[in-house]
N, C-alpha and C positions, 0 to 999 in steps of 0.2 A: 504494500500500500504506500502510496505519495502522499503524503500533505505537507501543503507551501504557508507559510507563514509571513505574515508583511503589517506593519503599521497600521492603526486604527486606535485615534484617541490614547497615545502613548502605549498600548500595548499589543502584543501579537495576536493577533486572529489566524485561526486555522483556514485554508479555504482547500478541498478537496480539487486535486489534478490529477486526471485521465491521460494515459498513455493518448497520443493524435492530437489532443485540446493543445492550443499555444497557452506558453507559461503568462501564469497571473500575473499582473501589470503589477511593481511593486515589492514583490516578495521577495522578502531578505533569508529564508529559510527554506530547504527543500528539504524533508525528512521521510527519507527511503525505510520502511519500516519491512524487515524480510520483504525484500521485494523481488519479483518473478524476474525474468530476464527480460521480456519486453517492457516492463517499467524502467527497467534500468538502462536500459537502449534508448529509450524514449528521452529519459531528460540527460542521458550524457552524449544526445544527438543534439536535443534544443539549445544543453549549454555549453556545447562543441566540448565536451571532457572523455577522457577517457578513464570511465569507471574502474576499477578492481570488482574483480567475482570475491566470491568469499573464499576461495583456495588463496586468490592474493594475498587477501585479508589475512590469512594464518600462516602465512611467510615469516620468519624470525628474527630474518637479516635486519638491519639498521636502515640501510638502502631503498628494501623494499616497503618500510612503513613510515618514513621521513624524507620522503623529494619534494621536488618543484619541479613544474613543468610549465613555462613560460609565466603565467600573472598565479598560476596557482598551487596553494601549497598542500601535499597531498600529507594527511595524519593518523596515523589509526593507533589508536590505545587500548587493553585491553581492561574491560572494567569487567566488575563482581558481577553473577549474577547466581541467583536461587539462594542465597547467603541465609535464611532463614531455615535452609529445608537444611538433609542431609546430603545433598549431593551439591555444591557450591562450585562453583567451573568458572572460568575467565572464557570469556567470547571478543572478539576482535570488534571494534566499531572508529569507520571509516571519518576523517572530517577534511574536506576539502573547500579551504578559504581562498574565492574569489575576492574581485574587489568589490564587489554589489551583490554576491550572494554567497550563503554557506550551503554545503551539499554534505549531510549527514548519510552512513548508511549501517543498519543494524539490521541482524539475523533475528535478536533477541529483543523482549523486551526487559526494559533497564525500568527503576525506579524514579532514579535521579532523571532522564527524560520526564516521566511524568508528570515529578517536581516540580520541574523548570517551567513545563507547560502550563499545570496549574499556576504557578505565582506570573509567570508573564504575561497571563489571562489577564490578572488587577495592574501590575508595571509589569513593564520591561527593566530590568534592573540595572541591564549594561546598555539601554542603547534598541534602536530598532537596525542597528544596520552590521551587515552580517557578523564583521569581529564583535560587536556588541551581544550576537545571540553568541555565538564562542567561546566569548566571558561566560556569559553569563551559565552555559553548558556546564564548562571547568568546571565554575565555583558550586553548581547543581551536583557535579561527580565527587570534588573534594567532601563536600556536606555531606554525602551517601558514604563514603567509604570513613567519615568519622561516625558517621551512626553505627555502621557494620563493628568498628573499633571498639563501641561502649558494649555493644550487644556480646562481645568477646571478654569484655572485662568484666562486666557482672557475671558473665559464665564461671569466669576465674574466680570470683572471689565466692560465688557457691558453690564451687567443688573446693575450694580451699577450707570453707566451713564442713562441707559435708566431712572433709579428710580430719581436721584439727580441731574441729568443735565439738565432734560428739563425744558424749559422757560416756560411751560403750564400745567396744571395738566393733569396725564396721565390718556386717555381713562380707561373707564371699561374693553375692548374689551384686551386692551393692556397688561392692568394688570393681568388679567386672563389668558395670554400669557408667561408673565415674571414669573407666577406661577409655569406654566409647565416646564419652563426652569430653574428654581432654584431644582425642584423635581427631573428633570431628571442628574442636575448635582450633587447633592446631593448624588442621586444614584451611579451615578458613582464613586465620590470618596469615597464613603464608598465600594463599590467593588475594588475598589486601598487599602486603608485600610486593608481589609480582605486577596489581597494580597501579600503584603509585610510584613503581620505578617506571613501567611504563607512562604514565603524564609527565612525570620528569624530563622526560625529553623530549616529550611533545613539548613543554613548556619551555624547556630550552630550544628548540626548535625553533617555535614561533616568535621566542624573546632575540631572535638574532637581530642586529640593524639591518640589514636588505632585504629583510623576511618582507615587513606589512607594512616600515615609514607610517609607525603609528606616534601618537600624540605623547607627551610625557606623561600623563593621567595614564594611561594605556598602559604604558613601560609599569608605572607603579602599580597596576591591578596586576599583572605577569607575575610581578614581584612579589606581593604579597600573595597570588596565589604559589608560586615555587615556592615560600616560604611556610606554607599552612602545608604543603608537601612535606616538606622536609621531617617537620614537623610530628606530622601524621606516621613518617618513617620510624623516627627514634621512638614514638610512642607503641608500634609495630614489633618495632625487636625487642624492647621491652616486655609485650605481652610475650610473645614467640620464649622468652629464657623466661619467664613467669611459667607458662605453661609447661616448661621441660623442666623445672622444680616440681610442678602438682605432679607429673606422668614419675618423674624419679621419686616420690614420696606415697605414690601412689602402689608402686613396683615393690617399695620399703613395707609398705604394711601387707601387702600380699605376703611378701616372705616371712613377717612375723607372724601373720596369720598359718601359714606352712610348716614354719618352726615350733609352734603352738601346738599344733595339731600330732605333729614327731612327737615333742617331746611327752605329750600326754602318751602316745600309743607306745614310744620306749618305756619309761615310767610304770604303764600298765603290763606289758613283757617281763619288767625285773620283779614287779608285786607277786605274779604267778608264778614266778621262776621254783623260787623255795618252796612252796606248796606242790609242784608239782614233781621236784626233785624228792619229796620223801614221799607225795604217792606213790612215786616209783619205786624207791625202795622195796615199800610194804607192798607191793604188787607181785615183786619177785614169786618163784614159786621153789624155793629151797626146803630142803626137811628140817635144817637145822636155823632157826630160827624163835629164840625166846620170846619173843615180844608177843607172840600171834598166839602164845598159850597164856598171855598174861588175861586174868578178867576186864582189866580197865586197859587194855592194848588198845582197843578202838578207840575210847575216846579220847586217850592219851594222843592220838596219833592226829586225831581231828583237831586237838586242841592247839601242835605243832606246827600244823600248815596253817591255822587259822593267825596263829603269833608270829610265823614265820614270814607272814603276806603283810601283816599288818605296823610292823616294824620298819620292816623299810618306805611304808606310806608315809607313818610319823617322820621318819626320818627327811624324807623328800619333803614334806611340807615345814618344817619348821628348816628345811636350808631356803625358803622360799623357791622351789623350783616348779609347784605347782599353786 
């Protein structure tokens, strides 16, 4: 699907384009949403560009996701998506800045789009003209991937509670639980990671002097968004060694939990040990044997294994080992 975006009363309006229709008078925005091949023929015939397919789009080189090709500069970044669910993926999205219009292209749908769409419904934050929707995109993608940041950090600090706050040792059940939730957030932020190195050079990209001969306002919106980047980084690898504390602490109380479990069933091996070495004994089948003609042989013998078992429990509990 196409929809071009253009000026009305400070803010953008959506107006639907049709592959054959000539482009809407105006519109500083085209946004290729999964779009078929004949849509994508269509406006990179109207605005003489030469599109990327999405095989492009997932090229890795430097070359292939950062050129210029005569007035236009061709960008593709890679943002978060599904970040609430458990499968959280980086998908490729394409931004190609003319000098009167921006040409977005995405496979997926993004949050941070919708965002941007909602609020520039009321203003336009940066501007009606295409680096203006561009900014204004960024600082929609920075805002989403610091949300994704917090939703990782409250993660941390309830599995931090879950591990160091309980009054009881935690289940097996539990633990094997708080595994999957340190992996899956793990995951996550290193797919945050991956994209905010990615705007980094888009943002250094477009912050070149022969990129866009934008205004100083401009240079300083660049800048403060590289900078809420950077930012966003160091708070990144932060959670990333936070989270390989919870996974190493988590791995530590499995093994106590393991060693617990030993050393009750050692412990319970040595209790029966001596009980079962004199039932053996008396099990023998010898002729010569006095004990087995004594009257009180039985319960004398019951009484041995029962003090023989139960000695070594006192013993293990007052070393504190159980």
């Amino acid at each position: 699907m196409i929809t071009a975006y253009r000026l009305v009363d400070s803010t953008l309006r959506p107006m639907p384009f049709r592959p054959g229709e000539p482009l809407p008078a105006g519109a500083s925005w085209f946004d290729l949403a999964d779009p078929s091949e004949a849509e994508r023929v269509a406006i990179a015939d109207a605005l003489q560009l030469s599109i990327p397919t999405r095989e492009d789009m997932l090229e890795i080189e430097l070359s292939s996701r950062l050129y210029q090709e005569i007035d236009a500069l061709f960008m593709t970044a890679s943002l978060v998506t599904g970040a609430e669910t458990d499968r959280p993926a980086l998908e490729p999205v394409l931004f190609i800045l003319m000098g009167t219009a921006l040409v977005t292209v995405r496979h997926h749908d993004f949050k941070a789009f919708d965002g941007f769409v909602s609020r520039a419904g009321r203003e336009a934050p940066f501007g009606s003209t295409a680096l203006g929707v561009l900014l204004g995109l960024m600082d929609a993608i920075v805002d989403r991937l610091a949300d994704i940041l917090e939703l990782v950090q409250r993660e941390a600090d309830d599995i931090s509670r879950s591990i160091f706050g309980a009054k009881r040792p935690v289940a097996s059940r539990d633990l094997d639980r708080l595994l999957r939730r340190i992996g899956l957030n793990h995951n996550l932020t290193t797919r945050v990671r991956e994209s905010l190195a990615s705007l980094e050079r888009v943002l250094t990209f477009l912050g070149r002097p022969d990129a866009t001969r934008n205004e100083q306002a401009v240079a300083r919106t660049l800048v403060s968004l590289a900078r809420d980047v950077t930012a966003l980084t160091h708070h990144a690898s932060y959670l990333g060694s936070n989270i390989n504390f919870l996974l190493d602490s988590t791995l530590g109380m499995i093994n106590i939990a393991q060693n617990a479990i030993i050393k009750i069933v050692s412990v319970a091996a040595l209790v029966f040990l001596p009980p079962t070495l004199i039932a053996s004994i008396y099990g023998m089948n010898f002729d010569v044997m006095p004990e087995l003609g004594w009257p009180w042989g039985y319960p004398a013998a019951l009484g041995l294994m029962a003090l023989s078992a139960v000695l070594p429990y006192v013993y293990f509990r007052r070393r504190g080992w159980l």
